[in-house]
Each structure stands twice: as C-alpha cells, then as structure tokens.
KETI-339008 format. One line per 5 residues: number of its first residue (from 1); their letters; for each residue x, y, z of C-alpha. Coordinates in nm, 3 decimals. Example, Ala and Ser with C-alpha at 12.3 -4.5 7.8 and 13.67 -1.06 7.14 Angstrom:
2
1) AS) 1.230:-0.450:0.780 | 1.367:-0.106:0.714
//
This chain:
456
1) XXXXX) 0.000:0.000:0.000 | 0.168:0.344:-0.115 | 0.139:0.624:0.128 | 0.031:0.970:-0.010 | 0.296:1.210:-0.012
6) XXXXX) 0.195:1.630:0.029 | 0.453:1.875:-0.008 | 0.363:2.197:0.167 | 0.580:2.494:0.119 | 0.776:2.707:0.426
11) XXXXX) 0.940:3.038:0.474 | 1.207:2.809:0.670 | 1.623:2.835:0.513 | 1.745:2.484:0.429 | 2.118:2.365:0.401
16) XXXXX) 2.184:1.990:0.216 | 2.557:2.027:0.339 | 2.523:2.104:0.711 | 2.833:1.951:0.773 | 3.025:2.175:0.615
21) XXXXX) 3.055:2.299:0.956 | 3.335:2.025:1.024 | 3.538:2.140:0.757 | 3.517:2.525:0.873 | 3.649:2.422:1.206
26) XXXXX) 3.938:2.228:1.042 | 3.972:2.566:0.808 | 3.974:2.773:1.125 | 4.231:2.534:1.376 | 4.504:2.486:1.085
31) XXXXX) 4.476:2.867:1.017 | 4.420:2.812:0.647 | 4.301:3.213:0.565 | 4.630:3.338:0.679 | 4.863:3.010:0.552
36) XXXXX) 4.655:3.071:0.171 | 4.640:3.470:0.162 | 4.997:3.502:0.058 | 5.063:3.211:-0.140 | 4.726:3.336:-0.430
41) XXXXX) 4.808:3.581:-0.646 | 4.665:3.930:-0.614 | 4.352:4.087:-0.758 | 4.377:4.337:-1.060 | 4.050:4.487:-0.915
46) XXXXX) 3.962:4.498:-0.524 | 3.627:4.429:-0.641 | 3.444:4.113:-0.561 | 3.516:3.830:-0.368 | 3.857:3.804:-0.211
51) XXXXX) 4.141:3.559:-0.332 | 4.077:3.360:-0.022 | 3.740:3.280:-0.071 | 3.787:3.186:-0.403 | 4.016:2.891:-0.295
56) XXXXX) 3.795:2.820:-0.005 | 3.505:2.795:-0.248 | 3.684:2.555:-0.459 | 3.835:2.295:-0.187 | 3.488:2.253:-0.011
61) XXXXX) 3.308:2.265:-0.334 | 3.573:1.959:-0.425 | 3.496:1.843:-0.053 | 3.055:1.806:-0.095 | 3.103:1.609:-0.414
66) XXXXX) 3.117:1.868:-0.702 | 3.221:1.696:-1.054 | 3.306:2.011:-1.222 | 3.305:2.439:-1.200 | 2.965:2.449:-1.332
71) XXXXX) 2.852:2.275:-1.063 | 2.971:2.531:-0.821 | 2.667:2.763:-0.922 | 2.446:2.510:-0.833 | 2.596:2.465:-0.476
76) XXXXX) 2.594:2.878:-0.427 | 2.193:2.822:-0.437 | 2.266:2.627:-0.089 | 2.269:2.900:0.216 | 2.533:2.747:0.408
81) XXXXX) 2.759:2.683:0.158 | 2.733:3.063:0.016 | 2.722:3.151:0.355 | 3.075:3.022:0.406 | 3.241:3.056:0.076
86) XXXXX) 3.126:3.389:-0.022 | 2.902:3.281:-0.320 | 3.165:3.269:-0.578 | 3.051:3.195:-0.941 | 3.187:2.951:-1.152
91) XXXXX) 3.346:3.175:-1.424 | 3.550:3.378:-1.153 | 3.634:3.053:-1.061 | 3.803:2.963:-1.374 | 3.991:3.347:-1.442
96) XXXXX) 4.114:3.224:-1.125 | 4.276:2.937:-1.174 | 4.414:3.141:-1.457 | 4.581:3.406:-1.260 | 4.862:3.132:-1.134
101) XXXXX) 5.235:3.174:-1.212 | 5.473:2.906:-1.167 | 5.570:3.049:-0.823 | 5.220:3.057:-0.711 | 5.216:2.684:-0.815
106) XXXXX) 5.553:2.562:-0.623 | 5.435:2.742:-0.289 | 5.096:2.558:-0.342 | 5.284:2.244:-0.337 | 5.498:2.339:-0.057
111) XXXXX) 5.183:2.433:0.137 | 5.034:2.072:0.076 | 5.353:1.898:0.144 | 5.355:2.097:0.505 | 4.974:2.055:0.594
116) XXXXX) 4.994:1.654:0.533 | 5.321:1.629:0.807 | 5.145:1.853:0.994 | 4.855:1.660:1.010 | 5.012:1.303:0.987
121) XXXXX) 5.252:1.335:1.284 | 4.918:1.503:1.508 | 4.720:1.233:1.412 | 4.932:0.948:1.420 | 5.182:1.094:1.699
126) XXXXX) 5.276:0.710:1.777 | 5.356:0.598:1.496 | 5.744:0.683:1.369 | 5.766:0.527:1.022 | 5.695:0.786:0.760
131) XXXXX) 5.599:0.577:0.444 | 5.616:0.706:0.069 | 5.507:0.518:-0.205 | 5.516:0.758:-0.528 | 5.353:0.615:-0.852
136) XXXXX) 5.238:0.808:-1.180 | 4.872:0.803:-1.360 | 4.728:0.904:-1.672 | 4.382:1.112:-1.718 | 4.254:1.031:-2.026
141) XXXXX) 4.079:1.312:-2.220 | 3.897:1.389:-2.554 | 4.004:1.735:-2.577 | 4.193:1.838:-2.860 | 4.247:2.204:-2.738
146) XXXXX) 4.373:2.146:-2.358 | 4.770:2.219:-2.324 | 4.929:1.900:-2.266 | 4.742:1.628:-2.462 | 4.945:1.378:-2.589
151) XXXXX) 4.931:1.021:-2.651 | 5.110:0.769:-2.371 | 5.323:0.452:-2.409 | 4.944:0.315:-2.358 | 4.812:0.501:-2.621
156) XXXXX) 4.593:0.669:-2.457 | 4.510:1.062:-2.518 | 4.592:1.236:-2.204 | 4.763:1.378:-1.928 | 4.992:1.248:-1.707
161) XXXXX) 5.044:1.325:-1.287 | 5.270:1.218:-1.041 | 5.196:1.117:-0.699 | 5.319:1.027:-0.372 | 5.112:0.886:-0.032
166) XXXXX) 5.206:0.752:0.312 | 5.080:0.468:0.434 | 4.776:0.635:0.584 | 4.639:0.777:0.233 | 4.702:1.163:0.303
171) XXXXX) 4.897:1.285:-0.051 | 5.226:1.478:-0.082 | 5.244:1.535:-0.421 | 5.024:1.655:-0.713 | 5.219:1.738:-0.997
176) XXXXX) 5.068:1.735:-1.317 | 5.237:1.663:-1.681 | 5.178:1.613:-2.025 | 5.060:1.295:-2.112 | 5.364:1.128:-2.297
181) XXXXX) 5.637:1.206:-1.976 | 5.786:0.911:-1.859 | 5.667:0.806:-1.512 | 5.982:0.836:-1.314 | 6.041:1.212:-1.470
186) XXXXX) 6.193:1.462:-1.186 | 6.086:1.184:-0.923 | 6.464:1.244:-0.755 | 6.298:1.625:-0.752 | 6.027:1.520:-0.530
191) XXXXX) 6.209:1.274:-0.341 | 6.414:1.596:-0.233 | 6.131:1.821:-0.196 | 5.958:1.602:0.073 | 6.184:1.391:0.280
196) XXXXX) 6.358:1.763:0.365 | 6.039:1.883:0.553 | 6.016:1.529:0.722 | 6.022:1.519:1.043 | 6.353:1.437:1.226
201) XXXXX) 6.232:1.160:1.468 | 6.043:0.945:1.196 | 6.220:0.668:1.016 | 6.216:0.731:0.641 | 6.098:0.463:0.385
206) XXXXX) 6.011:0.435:0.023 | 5.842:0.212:-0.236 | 5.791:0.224:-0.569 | 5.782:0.056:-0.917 | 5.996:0.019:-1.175
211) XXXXX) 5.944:0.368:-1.356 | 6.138:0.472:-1.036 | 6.453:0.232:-1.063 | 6.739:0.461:-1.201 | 7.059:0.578:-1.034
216) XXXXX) 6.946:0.938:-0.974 | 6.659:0.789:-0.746 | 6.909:0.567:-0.577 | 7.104:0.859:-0.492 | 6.837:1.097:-0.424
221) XXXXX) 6.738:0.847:-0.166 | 7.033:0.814:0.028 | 7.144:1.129:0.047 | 6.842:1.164:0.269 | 6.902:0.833:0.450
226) XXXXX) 6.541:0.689:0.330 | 6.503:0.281:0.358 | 6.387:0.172:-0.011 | 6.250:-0.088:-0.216 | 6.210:-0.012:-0.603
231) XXXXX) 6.105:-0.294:-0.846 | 6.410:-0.368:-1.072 | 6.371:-0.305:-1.441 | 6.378:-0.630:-1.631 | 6.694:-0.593:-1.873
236) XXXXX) 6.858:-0.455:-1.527 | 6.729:-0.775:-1.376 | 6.840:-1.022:-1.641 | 7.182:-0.845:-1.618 | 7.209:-0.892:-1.247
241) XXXXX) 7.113:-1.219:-1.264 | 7.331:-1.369:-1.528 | 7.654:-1.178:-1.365 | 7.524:-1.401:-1.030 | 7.446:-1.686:-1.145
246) XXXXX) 7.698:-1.872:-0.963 | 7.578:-1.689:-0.638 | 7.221:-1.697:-0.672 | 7.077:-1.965:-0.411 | 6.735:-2.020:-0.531
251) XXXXX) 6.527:-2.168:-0.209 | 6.084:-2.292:-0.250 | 5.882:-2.022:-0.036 | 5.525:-2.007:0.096 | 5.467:-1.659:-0.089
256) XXXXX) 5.249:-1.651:-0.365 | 5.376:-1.479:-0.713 | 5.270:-1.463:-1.021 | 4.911:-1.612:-0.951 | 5.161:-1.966:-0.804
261) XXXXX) 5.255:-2.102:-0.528 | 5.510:-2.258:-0.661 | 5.741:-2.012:-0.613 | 6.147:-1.999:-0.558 | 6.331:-1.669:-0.420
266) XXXXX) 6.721:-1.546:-0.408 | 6.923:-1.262:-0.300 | 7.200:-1.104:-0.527 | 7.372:-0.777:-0.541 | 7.399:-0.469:-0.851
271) XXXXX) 7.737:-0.254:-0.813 | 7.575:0.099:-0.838 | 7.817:0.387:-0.866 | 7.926:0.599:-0.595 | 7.669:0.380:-0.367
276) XXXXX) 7.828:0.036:-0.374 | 7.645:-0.271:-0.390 | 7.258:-0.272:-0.345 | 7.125:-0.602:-0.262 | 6.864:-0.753:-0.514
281) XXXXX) 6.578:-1.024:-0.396 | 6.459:-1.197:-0.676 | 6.131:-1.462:-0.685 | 6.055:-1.666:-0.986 | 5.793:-1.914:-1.072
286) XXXXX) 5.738:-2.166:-1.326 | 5.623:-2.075:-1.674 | 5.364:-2.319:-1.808 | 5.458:-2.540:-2.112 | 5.317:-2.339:-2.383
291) XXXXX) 5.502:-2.042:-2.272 | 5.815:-2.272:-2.213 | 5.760:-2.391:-2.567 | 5.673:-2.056:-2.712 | 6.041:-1.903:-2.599
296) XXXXX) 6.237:-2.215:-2.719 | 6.066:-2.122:-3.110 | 6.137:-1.742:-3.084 | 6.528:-1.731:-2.836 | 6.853:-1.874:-3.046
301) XXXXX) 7.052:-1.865:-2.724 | 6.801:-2.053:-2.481 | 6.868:-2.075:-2.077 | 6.609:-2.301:-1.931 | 6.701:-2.164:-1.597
306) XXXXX) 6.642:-1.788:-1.776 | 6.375:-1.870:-1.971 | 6.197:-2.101:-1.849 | 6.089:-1.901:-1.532 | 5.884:-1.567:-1.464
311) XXXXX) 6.075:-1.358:-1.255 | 6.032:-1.026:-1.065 | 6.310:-0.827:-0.899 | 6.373:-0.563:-0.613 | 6.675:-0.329:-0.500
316) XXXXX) 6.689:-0.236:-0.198 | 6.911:-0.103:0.081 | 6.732:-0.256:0.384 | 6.988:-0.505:0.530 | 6.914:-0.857:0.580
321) XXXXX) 6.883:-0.844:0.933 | 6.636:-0.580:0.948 | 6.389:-0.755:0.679 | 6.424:-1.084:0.494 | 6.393:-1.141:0.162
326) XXXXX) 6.017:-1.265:0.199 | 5.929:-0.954:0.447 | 6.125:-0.734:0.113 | 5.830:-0.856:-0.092 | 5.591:-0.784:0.188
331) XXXXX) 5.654:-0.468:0.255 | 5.657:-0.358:-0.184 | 5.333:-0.519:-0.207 | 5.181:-0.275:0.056 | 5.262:0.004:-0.247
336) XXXXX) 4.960:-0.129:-0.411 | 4.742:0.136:-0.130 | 4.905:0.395:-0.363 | 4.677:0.272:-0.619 | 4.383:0.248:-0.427
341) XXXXX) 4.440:0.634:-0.350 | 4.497:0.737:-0.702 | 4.151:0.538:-0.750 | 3.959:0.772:-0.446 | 4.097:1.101:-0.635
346) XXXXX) 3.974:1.028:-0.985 | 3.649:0.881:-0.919 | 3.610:1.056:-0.563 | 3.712:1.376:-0.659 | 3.656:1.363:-1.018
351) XXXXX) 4.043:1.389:-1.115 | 3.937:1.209:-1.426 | 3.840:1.543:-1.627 | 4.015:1.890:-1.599 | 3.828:2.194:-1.658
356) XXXXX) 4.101:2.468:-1.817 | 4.259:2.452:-2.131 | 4.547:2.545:-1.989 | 4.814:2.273:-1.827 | 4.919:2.488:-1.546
361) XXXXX) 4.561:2.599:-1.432 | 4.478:2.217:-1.453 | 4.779:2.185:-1.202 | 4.667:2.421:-0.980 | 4.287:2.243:-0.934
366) XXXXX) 4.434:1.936:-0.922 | 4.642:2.039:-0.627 | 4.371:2.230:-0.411 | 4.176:1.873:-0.551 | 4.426:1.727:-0.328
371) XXXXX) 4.423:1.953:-0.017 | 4.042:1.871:-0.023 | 4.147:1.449:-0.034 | 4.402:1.499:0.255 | 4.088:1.668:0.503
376) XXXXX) 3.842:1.442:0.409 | 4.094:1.163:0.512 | 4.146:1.310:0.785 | 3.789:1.355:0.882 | 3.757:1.007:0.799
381) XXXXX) 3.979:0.904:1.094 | 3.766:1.086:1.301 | 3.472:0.869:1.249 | 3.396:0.560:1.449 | 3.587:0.305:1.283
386) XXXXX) 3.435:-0.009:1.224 | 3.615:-0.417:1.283 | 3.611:-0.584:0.965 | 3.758:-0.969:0.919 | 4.042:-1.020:0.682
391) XXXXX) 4.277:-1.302:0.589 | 4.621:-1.267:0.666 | 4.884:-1.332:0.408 | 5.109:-1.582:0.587 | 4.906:-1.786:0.810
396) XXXXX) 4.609:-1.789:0.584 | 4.443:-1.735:0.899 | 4.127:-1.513:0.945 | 4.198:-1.194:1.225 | 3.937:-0.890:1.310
401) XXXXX) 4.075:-0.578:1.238 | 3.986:-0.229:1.298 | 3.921:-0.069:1.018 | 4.136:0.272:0.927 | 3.939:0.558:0.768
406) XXXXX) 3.658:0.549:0.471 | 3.666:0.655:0.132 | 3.525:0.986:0.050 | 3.199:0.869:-0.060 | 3.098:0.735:0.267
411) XXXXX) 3.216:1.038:0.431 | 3.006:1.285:0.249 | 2.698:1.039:0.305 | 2.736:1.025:0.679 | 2.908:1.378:0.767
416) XXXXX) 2.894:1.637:0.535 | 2.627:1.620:0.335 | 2.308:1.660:0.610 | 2.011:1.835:0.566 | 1.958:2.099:0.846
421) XXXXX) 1.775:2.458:0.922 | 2.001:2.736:0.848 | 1.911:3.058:1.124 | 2.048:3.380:1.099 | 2.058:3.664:1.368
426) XXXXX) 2.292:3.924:1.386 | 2.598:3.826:1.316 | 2.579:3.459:1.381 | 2.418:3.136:1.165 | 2.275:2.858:1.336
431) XXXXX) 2.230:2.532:1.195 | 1.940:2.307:1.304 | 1.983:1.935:1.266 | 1.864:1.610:1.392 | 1.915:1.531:1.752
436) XXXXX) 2.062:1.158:1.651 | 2.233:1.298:1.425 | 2.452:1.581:1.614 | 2.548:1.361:1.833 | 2.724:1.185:1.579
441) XXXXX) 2.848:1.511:1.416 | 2.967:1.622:1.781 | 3.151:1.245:1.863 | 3.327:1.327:1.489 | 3.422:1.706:1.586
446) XXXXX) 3.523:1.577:1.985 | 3.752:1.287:1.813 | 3.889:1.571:1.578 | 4.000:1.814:1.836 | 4.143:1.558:2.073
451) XXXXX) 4.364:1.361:1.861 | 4.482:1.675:1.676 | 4.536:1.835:2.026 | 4.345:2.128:1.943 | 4.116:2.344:2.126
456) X) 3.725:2.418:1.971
//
C-alpha cells in the first residue's frame, strides 16, 4: 500500500551540506586564511570576492562532491555553503585558476607537502615510520584544445600526474604533466622536496615501481638516509642475474607470485656507482609449457634456468637483518594502497576530467583537488571506525581488524552532506539538525580536536 505524499511549502532556510561545519572548524584550527592569503596571487580589481574565498570555495566545493566548475553555481543556491564561501561563481572561478604563475604553483605544493606532516605526525603521533610510495597516472581526455594532450606509451590521449602517499592515504604530491612524460620524470625532484620537511624523529621509507629504478633515485634516496624498495627493471634484472648466477641460491617459499605457489626466491647484489652494492631479492615461478615452448621457437641462445621461469626483482638497501627477503616482498606489495588512492581522487574527486585549457591551471585544481582528499581523510579518521575480518597473508588465517578511515563517498553520506535549518541573527548562523544525528556530528568534531590536540 503506497502512502500519499503532500509537499507543503515554508518560509524556513534549508542547508543539504550542514556539515560543512566540520570542515570550517578544520579551516579555522590549521589557520588556512592566513597560511593561503599570501601564497594566491593578487587581484587586478579589489572588487568582488577576495582571493581567499575563491580557494575556499573551490576545496569545499571539491569536498561536498562537485564533478566540475559548473557545478559550483548550483551549490551557491545552498545557504550554508554561500554563507561560508562567499558565493563565488563559476566563471570567476576559472579566471582564477588562470591568474597562477609558476611560483604561485611551487608554494601551493609546498603548502600541501607541510599541511599533510602537519597533520600526519598530530594524528598518528605514535607511529614513527613515515611511508612514501610515489607512482604516476594518466587522465585520459577527448580534448583536442587542452595544453598538454598527448598520446602515452598506452596510447591513450591524455595527461599524465605524479603522486606520492604515506601509508595512511594523506597525498604529498600533485604534480601534473603532459601525457607522454615518462613516469619516473623529476621523481629524484620530489624525493628531495619532501623527505627535507620530514620530520627528524620518523624513520624514512620508500616504495615504488619500476618507472622509479634509475641511479638518480638511488642517490636521491640516500642522500636523505630513506630505507627503499624499487622494483628492478627487467633488462637490469636479467643483467644482475646472469653476472650471479653462480651466487644466486634459489630456495621454495610459501609466498604466492605470479598467480603460483610454486614459487622460488634469491638474494643477489647490482654494483651501483658511488653507492656500492645494493642487494637484489629476486622470486621466480614456473612458466607453463606453452610459454616454455613458445620461448624455445622465438630465443637462439636458450637458458632453461632464464627462460623457463617468470621472474620479478627488487633493489633495496634494507639489510638482511632488518627484513628478509620474503618480508622485502611484503613490505613492496603494501605500495599497491598507492593505487587504491589514485583510484579515491579520480572517481572521488573527479580527477578524471580537468576543466582549463590550460596545463598549469589544470595543475593548480588538481592540487587544491588534493588539499580537499588529505581533510576528508582526515575527517575520515575521526569517524567511528568499524572491525572488519580479513585473511592474513602468511598464516592464511582469518583476524578482526579495525578498520582505518573510509573513502570519500561514505564520508560525504554520513558527515557532510546533512540536511539541516540554516538561522540567521545578527551576526551569527545557526544550523538546526537532527538530535541523533549531532550527536554523531559532535563524537566526529570531539575525536577531531582531541587527537589533533586542538582546542574548539
């Protein structure tokens, strides 16, 4: 039986985004107006809205859900949000993102690089690894206009970015490039640019794939004492491997490789200039017998023990005694969060288009994109986090674990985007919401303050 629905109108103010109201109290605690103001570029006209509240319009329009600057009009129609923002409209939104310079775009990045220590050693205060995985993604486009377009080693039309994550999901790096530069382009750049504002107590660590195994990285790396483990290119590899043959001591191991688990692993070492001798874990697995009989038709010089094996390598500087070769493997494979990330921004924060035509404008969204990523994973922690079962990976056995932040979409669902009354009187709004429902808000904004050590 359906139930009749009326709709009666109301002189009543109503806000869809009441929690909004989370994010201004993270705006106001981190001081964000007077860390932004001098890091914009200036008006040509002290008309308008200020520079400030152009950038604050555009991280919490990126933080409700928007998919594009056009939607931005749409959200100035909601009271709080204008309320907050300063009712910007879309088109000054894009001169804006115009008015960057280079400079503008560097201190922008040295902003976000800050704000994520900041907020990674207040939030996790115990824990003193510091964890970078750095990877590269395209953004495929059908534009034939936008600066930048090119077509990858993929073939696909687009443009390329570089980023970096700890191991808790907040993002150090937004950095975004034509679409046909190589993956691994000014990497040793980056690796400089962040492990100098790391903190002095935490340990240093890095991961990455093989776009990210060259010399300069190497020596980037150690010159700021950071633990790594980069996946080996192959013709590297092969090299490596044939010079060791004599050396290599292949052993059977429990991991699982190459969808086996009939798997063997070895340890070798690659001379690297100035640096010595980096040791090399290697794991290898069968190749079926069409694959075995495929290479024997196509190689003149066949090596069973070359060819008829897949294998997959890493260099690294973490001694034996600190990690095993298995526990090398292990702690690479955790990289794959790095992915997950990159995953969240496109589809979460709609880094799949870019609105300019121009590349550096696209940079500059892209990065405030990711300032709005880093507080919405941060809110996330401040949620009640649920147990969830997994398997482990060596004892097969099943453990309850507590789970560690949500995705974006679940975050706008549950805090930010509330209905609620929207009251003004003199100089103050109120917001009106569900009893049930600010109790949750308040448990969020309590868990915020304390574990941030801040004061409301």
């Amino acid at each position: 039986m359906y139930k009749t629905i009326k709709i009666e109108s109301t002189t009543q103010t109503f806000s869809s985004h009441s929690g909004l109201f989370l994010f201004e109290e993270i705006w106001k605690q981190f001081k964000l107006d007077k860390r932004v103001k001098f890091l914009l570029p200036r008006k040509k006209k002290n008309l308008g809205p200020t520079q400030v509240n152009k950038f604050k319009s555009l991280l919490y329009s990126f933080a409700i859900g928007n998919d594009c600057l056009a939607d931005i009009d749409t959200s100035n129609k909601d009271v709080l949000f204008s309320e907050l923002t300063g009712k910007v409209a879309a088109r000054t939104h894009s001169d804006f993102l115009k008015s960057f310079g280079n400079r503008h775009a560097q201190r922008l990045q040295e902003l976000l690089i800050n704000l994520s220590f900041e907020i990674r050693c207040k939030f996790f205060a115990e824990d003193k690894k510091f964890i970078l995985s750095m990877d590269a993604t395209p953004h495929e486009h059908y534009s034939k206009k936008m600066e930048g377009m090119s077509w990858n080693y993929k073939n696909m039309w687009c443009l390329d970015s570089q980023n970096a994550y700890d191991q808790f999901g907040f993002s150090y790096l937004f950095d975004l490039r034509p679409g046909n530069t190589h993956s691994g382009k000014d990497s040793e750049r980056w690796i400089h640019e962040i492990f100098k504002r790391c903190p002095p107590h935490l340990e240093k660590w890095f991961r990455a794939d093989s776009a990210y195994g060259k010399q300069e990285v190497y020596r980037a790396l150690q010159a700021k004492d950071v633990k790594f483990a980069i996946v080996l290119r192959d013709n590297i590899s092969s090299y490596v491997r044939r010079k060791s043959r004599n050396l290599l001591n292949w052993k059977k191991t429990e991991m699982e490789f190459f969808k086996s688990k009939d798997c063997e692993i070895a340890m070798g070492h690659y001379p690297v200039k100035q640096l010595g001798e980096l040791r090399v874990v290697f794991i290898r697995a069968k190749k079926s017998d069409e694959d075995i009989n495929e290479s024997m038709d196509l190689l003149n010089n066949y090596n069973p023990e070359e060819h008829d094996y897949r294998h997959y390598s890493i260099i690294t500087n973490i001694d034996v005694s600190e990690m095993n070769n298995e526990e090398i493997f292990d702690f690479y494979r955790d990289r794959a969060t790095a992915e997950t990330y990159i995953k969240e921004q496109k589809y979460g924060f709609d880094f799949l288009n870019f609105p300019c035509r121009t590349l550096r404008a696209n940079k500059i969204f892209g990065i405030i994109g990711t300032l709005a990523h880093n507080l919405t994973r941060l809110l996330s922690f401040s949620m009640e986090q649920k147990w969830k079962t997994i398997k482990c990976r060596k004892t097969k056995e099943l453990k309850r674990v507590k789970q560690l932040g949500y995705f974006s979409k679940r975050v706008r669902n549950s805090s930010i985007n509330i209905a609620g009354q929207v009251v003004r009187s003199a100089r103050k709004v109120k917001l009106r919401i569900n009893h049930k429902t600010k109790e949750e808000l308040d448990k969020i904004m309590k868990n915020l303050l304390f574990k941030l050590g801040l004061q409301p």
